[in-house]
N, C-alpha and C positions, 0 to 999 in steps of 0.2 A: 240074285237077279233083282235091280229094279222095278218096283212097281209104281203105277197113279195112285196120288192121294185121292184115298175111297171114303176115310173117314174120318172120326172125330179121333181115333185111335191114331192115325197116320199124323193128323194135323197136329195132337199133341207132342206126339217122335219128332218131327219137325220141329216144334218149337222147341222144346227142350234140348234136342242138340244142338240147334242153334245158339242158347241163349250161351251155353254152357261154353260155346268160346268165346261170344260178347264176355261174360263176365273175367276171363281168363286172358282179355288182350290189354295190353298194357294204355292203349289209348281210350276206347269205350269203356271197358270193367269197372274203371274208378268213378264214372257217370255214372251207370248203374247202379253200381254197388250201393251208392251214396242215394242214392235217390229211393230202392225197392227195399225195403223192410220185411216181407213176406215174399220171396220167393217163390213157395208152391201156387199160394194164393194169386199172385200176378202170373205165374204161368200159365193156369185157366183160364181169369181174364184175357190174356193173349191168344191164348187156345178158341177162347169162343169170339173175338175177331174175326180170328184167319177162317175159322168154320162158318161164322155170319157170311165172310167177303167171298169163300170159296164155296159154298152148300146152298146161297139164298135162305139160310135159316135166320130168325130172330132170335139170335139169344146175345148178343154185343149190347151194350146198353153204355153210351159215355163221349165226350169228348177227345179224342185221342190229340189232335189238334192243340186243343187245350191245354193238354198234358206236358207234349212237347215243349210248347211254348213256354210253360212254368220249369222245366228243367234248363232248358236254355237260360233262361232268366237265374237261376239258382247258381248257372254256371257262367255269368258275369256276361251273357250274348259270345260263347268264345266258339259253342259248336260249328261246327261252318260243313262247307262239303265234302272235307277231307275225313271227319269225321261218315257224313254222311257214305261216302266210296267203301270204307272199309266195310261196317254197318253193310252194304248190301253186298259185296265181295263176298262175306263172311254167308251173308242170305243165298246166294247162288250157287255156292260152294255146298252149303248143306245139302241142299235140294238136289243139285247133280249128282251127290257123293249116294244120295240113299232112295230119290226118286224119280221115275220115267215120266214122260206126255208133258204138256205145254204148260 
C-alpha cells in the first residue's frame, strides 16, 4: 500500500529510485552520468533539496539554477524540453508507483 512522503527516509527512496532510471535512460543517463562523479554523495545533496522544499527544513545549501545552467552549457545549450518531459515523466512515475497524497 502507498504511503505520504513523512520523511527524510521516504524522500531519500524517492530520490534514488528515481535517479536510478534517469541514469539508465538512454536520453538523460549520458547527461548525468557525464556530469555526477559521486553518486551517493549527490544523492544526499538531492535528498536534502526535496526535504528542504518538502519539510521547510534548512539543510539545502546552493544554486541549483546555477548548476543546471553549467550542465547545459557543458552540453553545447542542446537540453531543451524534450529532455525536460521525460525528466519529469520519469519524476511522476516514481512518486505514483511508490507514493500516495498531493
Amino acid at each position: 500500500m502507498k504511503k505520504e512522503i513523512e520523511n527524510r527516509a521516504d524522500v531519500f527512496f524517492l530520490v534514488e529510485s528515481f535517479y536510478t532510471k534517469i541514469r539508465a535512460d538512454d536520453l538523460l543517463g549520458p547527461i548525468f552520468n557525464d556530469v555526477i562523479d559521486d553518486w551517493p554523495a549527490h544523492l544526499e545533496r538531492l535528498t536534502d533539496f526535496w526535504e528542504t522544499n518538502l519539510f521547510f527544513v534548512n539543510k539545502f545549501k546552493g544554486n541549483p539554477v546555477r548548476k543546471h545552467q553549467e550542465v547545459d552549457a557543458k552540453n553545447k545549450q542542446t537540453i531543451d524540453a524534450l529532455h525536460f518531459g521525460v525528466w519529469l515523466n520519469y519524476w511522476m512515475e516514481t512518486l505514483e508507483t511508490h507514493f500516495a497524497g498531493e
